[in-house]
C-alpha positions as CSV (number, residue, x, y, z in Angstrom):
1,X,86.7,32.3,-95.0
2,X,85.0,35.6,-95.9
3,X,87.1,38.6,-96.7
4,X,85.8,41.9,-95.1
5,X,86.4,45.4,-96.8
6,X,87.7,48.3,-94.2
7,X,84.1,49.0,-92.8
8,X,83.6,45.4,-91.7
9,X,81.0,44.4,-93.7
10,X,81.0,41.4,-96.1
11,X,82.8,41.4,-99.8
12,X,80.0,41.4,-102.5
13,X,81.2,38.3,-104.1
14,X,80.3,36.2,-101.0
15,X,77.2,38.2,-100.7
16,X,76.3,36.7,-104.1
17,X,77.0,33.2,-103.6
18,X,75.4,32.5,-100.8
19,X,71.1,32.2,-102.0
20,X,72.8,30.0,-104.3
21,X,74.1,27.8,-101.9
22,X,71.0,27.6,-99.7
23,X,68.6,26.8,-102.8
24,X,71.3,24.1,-104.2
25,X,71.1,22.8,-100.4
26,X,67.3,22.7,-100.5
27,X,66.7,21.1,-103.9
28,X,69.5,18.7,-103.1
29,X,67.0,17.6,-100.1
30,X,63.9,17.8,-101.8
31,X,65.5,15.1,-104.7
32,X,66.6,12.7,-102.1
33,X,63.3,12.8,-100.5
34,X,61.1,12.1,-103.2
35,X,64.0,9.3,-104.1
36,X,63.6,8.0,-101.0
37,X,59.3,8.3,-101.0
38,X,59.2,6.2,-104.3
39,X,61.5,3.3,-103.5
40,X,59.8,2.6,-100.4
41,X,62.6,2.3,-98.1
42,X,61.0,5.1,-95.6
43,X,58.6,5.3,-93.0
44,X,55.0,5.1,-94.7
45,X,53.2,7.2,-91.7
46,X,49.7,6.9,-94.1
47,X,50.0,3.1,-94.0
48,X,50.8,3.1,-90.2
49,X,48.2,5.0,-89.4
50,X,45.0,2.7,-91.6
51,X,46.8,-0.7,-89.6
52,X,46.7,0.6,-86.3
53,X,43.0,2.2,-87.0
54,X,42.3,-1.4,-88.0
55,X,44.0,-2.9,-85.1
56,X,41.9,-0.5,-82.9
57,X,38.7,-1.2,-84.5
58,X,39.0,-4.8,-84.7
59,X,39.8,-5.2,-80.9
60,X,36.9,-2.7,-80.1
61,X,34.8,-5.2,-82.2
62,X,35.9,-8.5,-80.4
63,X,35.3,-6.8,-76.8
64,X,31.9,-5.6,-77.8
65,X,31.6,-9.7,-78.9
66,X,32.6,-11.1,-75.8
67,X,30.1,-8.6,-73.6
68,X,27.3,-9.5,-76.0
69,X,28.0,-13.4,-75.3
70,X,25.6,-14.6,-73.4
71,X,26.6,-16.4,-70.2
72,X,25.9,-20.6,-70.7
73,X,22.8,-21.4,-69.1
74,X,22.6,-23.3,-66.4
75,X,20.5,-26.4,-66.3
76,X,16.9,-26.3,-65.7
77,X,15.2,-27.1,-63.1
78,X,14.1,-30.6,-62.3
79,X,10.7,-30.9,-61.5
80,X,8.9,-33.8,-59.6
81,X,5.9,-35.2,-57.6
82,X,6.1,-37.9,-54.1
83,X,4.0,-40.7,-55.3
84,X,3.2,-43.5,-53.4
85,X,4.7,-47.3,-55.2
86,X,1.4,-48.9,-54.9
87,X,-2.0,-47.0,-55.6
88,X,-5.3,-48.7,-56.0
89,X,-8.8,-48.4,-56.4
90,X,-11.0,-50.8,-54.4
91,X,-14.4,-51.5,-55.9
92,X,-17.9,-53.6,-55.3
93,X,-17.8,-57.3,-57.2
94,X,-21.3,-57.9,-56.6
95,X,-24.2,-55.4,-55.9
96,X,-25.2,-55.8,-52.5
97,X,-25.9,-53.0,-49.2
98,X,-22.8,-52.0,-48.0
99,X,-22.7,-53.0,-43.5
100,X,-19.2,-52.2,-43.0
101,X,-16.2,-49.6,-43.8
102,X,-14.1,-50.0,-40.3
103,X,-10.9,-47.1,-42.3
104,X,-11.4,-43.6,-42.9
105,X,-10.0,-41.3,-45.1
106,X,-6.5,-40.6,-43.8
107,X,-6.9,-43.4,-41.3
108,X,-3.9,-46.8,-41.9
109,X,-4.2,-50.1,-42.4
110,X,-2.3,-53.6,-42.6
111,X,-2.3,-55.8,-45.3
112,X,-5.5,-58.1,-44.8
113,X,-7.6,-55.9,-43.2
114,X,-11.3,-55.7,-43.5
115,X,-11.6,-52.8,-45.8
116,X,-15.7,-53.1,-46.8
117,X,-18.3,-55.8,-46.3
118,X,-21.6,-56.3,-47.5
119,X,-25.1,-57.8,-46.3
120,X,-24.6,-61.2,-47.9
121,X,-27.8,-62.8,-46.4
122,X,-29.6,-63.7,-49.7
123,X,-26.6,-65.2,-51.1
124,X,-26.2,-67.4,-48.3
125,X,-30.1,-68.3,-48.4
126,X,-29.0,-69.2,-51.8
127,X,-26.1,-71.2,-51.2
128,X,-28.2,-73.3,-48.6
129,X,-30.8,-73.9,-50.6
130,X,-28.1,-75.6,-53.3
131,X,-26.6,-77.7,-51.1
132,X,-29.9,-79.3,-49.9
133,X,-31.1,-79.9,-53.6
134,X,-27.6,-81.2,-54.0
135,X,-27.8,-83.4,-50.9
136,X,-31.3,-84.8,-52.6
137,X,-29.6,-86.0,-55.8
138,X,-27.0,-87.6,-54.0
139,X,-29.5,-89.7,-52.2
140,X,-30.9,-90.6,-55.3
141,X,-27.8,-91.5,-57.0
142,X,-27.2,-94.1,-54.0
143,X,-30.8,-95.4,-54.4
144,X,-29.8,-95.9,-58.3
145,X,-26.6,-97.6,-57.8
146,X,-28.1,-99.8,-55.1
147,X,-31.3,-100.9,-57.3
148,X,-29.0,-101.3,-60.5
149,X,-26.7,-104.0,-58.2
150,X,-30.1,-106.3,-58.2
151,X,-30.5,-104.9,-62.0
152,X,-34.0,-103.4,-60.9
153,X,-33.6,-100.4,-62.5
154,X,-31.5,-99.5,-66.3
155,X,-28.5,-98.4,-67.0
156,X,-29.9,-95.1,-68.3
157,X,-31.4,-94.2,-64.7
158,X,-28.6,-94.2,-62.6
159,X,-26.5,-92.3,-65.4
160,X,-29.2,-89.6,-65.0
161,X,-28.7,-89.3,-61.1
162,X,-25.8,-89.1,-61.6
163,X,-25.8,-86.2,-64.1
164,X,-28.2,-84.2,-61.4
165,X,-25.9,-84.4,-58.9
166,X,-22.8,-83.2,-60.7
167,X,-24.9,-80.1,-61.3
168,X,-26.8,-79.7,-58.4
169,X,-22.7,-79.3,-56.8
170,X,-21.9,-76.8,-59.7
171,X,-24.3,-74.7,-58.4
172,X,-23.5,-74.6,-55.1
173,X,-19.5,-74.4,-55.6
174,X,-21.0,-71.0,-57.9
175,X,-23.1,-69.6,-54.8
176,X,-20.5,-70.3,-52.4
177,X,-17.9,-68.8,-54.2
178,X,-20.0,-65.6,-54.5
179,X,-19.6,-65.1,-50.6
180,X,-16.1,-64.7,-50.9
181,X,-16.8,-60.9,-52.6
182,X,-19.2,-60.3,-49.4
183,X,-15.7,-58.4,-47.9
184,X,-13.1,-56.3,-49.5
185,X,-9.5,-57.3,-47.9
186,X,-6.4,-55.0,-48.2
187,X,-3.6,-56.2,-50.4
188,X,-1.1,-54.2,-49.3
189,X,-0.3,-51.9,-46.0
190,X,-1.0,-48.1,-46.7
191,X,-3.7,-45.8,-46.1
192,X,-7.4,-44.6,-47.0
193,X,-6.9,-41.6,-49.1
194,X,-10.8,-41.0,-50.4
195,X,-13.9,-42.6,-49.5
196,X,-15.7,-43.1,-52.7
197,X,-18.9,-44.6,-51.2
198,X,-20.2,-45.5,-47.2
199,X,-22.2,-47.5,-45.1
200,X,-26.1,-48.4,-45.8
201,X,-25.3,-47.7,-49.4
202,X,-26.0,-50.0,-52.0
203,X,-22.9,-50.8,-54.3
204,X,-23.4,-51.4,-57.5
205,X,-21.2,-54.4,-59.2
206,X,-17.6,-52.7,-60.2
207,X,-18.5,-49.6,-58.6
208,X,-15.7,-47.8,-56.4
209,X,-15.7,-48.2,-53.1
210,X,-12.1,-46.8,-51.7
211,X,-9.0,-45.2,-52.9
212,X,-5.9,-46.9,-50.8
213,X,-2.2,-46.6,-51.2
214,X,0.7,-47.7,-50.0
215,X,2.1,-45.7,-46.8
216,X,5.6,-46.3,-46.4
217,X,7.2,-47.0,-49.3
218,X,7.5,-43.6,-51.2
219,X,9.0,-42.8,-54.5
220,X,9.5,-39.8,-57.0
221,X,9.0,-39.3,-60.5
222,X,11.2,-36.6,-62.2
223,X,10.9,-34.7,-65.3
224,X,14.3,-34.0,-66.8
225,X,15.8,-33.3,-70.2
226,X,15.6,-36.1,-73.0
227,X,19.4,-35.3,-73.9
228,X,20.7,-36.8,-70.0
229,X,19.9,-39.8,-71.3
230,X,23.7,-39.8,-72.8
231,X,24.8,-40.1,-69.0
232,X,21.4,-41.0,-66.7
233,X,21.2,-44.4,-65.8
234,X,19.3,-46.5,-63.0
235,X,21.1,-46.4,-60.1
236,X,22.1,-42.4,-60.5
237,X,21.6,-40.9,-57.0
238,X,19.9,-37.3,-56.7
239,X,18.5,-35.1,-53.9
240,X,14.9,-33.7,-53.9
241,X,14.3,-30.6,-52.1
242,X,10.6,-30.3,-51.3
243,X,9.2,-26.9,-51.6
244,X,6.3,-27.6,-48.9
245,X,8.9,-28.2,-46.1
246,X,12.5,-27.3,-47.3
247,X,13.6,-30.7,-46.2
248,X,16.3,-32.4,-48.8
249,X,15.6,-36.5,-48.9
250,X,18.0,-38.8,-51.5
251,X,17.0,-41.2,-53.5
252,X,18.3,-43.3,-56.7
253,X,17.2,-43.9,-60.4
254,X,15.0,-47.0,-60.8
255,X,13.8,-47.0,-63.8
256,X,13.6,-44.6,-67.1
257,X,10.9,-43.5,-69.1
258,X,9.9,-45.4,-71.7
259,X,9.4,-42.7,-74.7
260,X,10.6,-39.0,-74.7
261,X,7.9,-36.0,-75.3
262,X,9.0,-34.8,-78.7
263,X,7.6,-31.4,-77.9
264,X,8.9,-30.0,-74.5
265,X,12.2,-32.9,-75.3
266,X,11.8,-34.6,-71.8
267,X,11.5,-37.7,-70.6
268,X,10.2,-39.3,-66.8
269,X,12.6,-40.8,-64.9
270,X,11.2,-42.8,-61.5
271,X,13.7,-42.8,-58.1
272,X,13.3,-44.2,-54.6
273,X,13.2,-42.4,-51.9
274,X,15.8,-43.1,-48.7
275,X,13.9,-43.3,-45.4
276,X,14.3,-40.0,-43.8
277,X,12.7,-38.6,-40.4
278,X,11.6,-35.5,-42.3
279,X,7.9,-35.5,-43.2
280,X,7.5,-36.8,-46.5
281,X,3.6,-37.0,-48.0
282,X,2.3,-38.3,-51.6
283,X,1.5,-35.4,-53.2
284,X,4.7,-33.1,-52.2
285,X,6.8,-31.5,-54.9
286,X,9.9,-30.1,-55.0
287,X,13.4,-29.9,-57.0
288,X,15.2,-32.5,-58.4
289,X,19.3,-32.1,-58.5
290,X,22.0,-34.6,-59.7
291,X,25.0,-34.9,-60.3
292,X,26.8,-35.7,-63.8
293,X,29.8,-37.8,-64.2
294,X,31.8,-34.8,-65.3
295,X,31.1,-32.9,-62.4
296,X,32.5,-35.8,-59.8
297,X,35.8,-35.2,-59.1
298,X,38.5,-37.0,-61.4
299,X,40.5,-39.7,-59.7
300,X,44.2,-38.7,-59.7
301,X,46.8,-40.9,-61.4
302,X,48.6,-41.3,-57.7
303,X,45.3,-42.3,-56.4
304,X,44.6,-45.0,-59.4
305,X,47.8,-46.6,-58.7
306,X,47.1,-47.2,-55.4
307,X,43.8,-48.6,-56.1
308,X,45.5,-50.5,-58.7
309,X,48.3,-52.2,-56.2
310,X,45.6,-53.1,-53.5
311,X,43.3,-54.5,-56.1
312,X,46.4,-56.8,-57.3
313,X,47.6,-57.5,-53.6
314,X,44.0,-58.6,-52.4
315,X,43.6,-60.9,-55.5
316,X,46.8,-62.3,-54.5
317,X,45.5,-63.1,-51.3
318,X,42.7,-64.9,-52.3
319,X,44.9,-66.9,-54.6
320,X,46.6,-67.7,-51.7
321,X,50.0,-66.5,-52.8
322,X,51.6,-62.9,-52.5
323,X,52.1,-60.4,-54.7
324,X,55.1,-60.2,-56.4
């Protein structure tokens, strides 16, 4: 403790030790401090400060990344056409004046109808005029055979006849078969979709006549991507929607492509269409939507054992025995 003189105020040999405490204290901390700095047991706030401006700028980064990533895209659209199953052209066989075309364009027909006919008259003037040539060496033939029974005419003779007749009969099997192209029949039920040619004309040999196709039984041809093929198969059902009407119809895969466009990477796939009462015409087109086998629902285990137990229990029964 301080000694004071009489007037109160401190005793100059206290007064002089004091700065030398306070700068002893001060070096004192300043030693331990830079001891302390170069072992590295403090707090390095310069290191600190770079990893957490790293942390920072890093996680800036990665949420600038995920709003930059695009969204997946969806799959595209799948694109088809209504055909008709059947489709056909029906032309002339023989050039002849055309006297009949009973179906229109847009107008329906059963199978076997009378589609076209032709003025046939010459042909048959033909045909008529083979079979009575024919009919003349057959009666020579007989005279023939007869005389060669009494041996009053040679061998060679009657072989002749004979040889006449065989082709007088060609000829008139070839005419008459001619007069079955004098009509055009339908091979199928559908309907007229173009007249080609009409009545009074005069069809040439192969020309065409009518366009026809089938009526009822519809189907639609898709365009989808070459890499479904990992998962498309016939027998895949799908919906079409048709744009012209906004009615949806089903269907199922019957039958793949048979090679993939190497440019646009797609491939045709061909479905039936399910009756529906909605109007459905050749011609219509519309979207195609499926669904792939990982998008069905996943059968739980609980349900698989169940389907598992009533698959053994009904194969017991028709074994004739119970399940154990």
């Amino acid at each position: 403790m301080s000694e004071e003189t009489g007037d109160g105020t401190p005793d100059i040999e206290e007064k002089s030790k004091a700065p030398w405490l306070w700068g002893g204290g001060i070096a004192l901390a300043a030693i331990i401090g830079v001891g302390i700095a170069s072992s590295g047991d403090g707090p390095n706030w310069s290191s600190n400060e770079a990893a957490m401006s790293a942390t920072e700028e890093q996680a800036a980064e990665t949420a600038e990344a995920e709003v930059k990533k695009p969204e997946p895209k969806p799959d595209p659209d799948v694109r088809g056409v209504i055909k008709p199953k059947q489709e056909s052209t029906v032309a002339s066989r023989m050039t002849a004046r055309i006297t009949s075309m009973p179906f229109g364009k847009g107008q329906s027909f059963r199978r076997g109808a009378l589609l076209a006919k032709f003025d046939c008259s010459a042909i048959r003037a033909e045909l008529k005029a083979a079979q009575a040539a024919a009919n003349a060496y057959n009666v020579t033939y007989k005279t023939n055979v007869e005389l060669d029974q009494y041996e009053a005419i040679g061998k060679n003779e009657v072989a002749v006849a004979k040889a006449n007749l065989g082709k007088a009969n060609a000829e008139a099997n070839a005419i008459k078969a001619n007069l079955t192209d004098c009509a055009v029949y339908a091979p199928f039920s559908g309907t007229v979709v173009e007249e080609i040619a009409g009545r009074g004309e005069i069809a040439a040999s192969g020309q065409p006549l009518l366009t026809i196709q089938s009526g009822g039984d519809l189907e639609v041809e898709l365009i989808v991507p070459s890499n479904w093929l990992t998962w498309l198969r016939p027998g895949a059902d799908f919906t079409f929607t048709i744009d012209e009407t906004g009615a949806d119809v089903t269907g199922q895969i019957t039958r793949l492509g048979a090679s993939v466009d190497p440019v646009s990477k797609t491939i045709r796939v061909t479905g039936n269409v399910d009756k529906t009462e909605s109007l459905v015409l050749p011609g219509m087109s519309g979207t195609g939507v499926f669904v792939k086998p990982s998008e069905r629902p996943a059968q739980s285990a609980a349900e698989k054992t169940t389907s598992g137990a009533q698959s053994k229990s009904e194969a017991a029964k028709a074994d004739g025995r119970q399940p154990s």
